[in-house]
C-alpha positions in Angstrom: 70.9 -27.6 173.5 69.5 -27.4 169.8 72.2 -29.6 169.0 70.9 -32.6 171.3 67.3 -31.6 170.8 67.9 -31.9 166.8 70.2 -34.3 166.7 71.7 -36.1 168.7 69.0 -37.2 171.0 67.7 -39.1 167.7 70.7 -41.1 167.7 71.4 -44.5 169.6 75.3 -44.6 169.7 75.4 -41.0 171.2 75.5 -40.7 174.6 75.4 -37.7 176.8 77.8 -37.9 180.3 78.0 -35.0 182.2 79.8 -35.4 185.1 81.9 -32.9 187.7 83.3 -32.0 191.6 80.8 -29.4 191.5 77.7 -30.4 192.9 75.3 -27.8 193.8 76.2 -26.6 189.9 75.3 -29.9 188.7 72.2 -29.9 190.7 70.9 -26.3 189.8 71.6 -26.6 186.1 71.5 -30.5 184.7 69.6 -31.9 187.6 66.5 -29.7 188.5 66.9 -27.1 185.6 64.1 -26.9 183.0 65.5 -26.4 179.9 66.4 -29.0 177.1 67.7 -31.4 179.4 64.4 -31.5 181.7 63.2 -34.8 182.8 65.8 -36.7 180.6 68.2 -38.1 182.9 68.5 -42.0 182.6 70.9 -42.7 185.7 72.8 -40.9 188.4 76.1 -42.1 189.9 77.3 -40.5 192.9 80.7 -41.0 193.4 82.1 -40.2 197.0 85.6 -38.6 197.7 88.4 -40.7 199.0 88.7 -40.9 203.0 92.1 -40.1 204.7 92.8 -43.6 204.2 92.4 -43.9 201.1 93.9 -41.0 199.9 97.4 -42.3 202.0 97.4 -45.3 200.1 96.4 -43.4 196.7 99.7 -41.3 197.7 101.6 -43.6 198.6 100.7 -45.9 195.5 101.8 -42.9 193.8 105.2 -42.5 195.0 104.7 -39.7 196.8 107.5 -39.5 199.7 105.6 -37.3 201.9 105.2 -37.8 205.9 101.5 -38.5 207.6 101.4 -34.6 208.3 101.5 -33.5 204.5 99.0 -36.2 203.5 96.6 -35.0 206.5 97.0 -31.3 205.1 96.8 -32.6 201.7 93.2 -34.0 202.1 92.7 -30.7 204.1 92.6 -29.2 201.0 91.9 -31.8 198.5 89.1 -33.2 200.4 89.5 -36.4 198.8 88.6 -36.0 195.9 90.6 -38.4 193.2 90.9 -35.7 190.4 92.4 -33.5 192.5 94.6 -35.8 194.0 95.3 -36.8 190.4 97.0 -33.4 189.3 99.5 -34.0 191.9 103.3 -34.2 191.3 105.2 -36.7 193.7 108.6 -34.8 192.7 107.0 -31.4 194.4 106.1 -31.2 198.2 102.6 -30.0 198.6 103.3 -26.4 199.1 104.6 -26.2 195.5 101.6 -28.3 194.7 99.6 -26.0 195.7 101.1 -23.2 194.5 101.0 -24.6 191.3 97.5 -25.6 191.0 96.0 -22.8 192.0 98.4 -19.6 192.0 100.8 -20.2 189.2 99.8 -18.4 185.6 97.2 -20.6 183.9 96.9 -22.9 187.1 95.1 -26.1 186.8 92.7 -25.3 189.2 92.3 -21.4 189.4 88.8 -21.0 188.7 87.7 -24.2 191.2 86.4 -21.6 193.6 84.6 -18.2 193.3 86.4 -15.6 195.2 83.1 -14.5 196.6 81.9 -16.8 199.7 78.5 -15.2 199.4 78.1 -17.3 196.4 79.2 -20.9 197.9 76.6 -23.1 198.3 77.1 -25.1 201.4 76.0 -28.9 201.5 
C-alpha cells in the first residue's frame, strides 16, 4: 500500500485493476475495507458468469466433444464462470478435468475453496 500511496497514485499512466471470482473477498478487503485503498475506487464492473447456454456454445466453440450431460455437470461445478471454463482441456473428459484442476500436485485451482465451510460466505 506504501507503494500506491507514495508512488504510484501520483502518476497518470498507472492504473490500478483489481479484479477476481471471489466476491465476498473483493468486497471485504478492496471494496468496504479502510485501509489505503478507502474511498478510491473510480468504477466497478460486474461481470456475470456464463448461463448453461452459453457455456454449451463456449464448449462447443471450443471443440470440446462432450454430450449435454458432461456440459450440465460441467457448469455444476464451474458455475459458469469463463476463467474456469478457460483452463479446460477439450482432449480430457471432465472427470480428468477435474482431477486435474483441483487434485493433481500443484493443481490450477487447489486453493479456489477453503476446506472449512464455516468460513464460506454465502451470497
Amino acid at each position: 500500500m506504501y507503494f500506491w500511496n507514495s508512488w504510484a497514485s501520483l502518476h497518470d499512466n498507472i492504473k490500478l485493476i483489481v479484479c477476481g471470482s471471489a466476491t465476498s473477498w473483493m468486497i471485504k478487503n478492496i471494496i468496504d475495507a479502510k485501509g489505503g485503498l478507502h474511498n478510491r475506487i473510480t468504477h466497478e464492473m460486474c461481470l456475470r458468469q456464463f448461463t448453461l447456454g452459453e457455456t454449451e456454445k463456449y464448449l462447443i466453440a471450443k471443440g470440446f466433444p462432450w454430450n449435454r450431460l458432461s456440459i450440465l455437470q460441467c457448469y455444476m461445478t464451474f458455475g459458469g464462470v469463463a476463467y474456469y471454463l478457460s483452463l479446460l482441456n477439450p482432449q480430457e473428459s471432465l472427470v480428468q478435468n477435474i482431477d486435474r484442476l483441483f487434485f493433481s500436485e500443484n493443481a490450477e485451482l487447489r486453493r479456489e475453496y477453503e476446506a472449512n465451510p464455516k468460513s464460506w460466505t454465502v451470497y
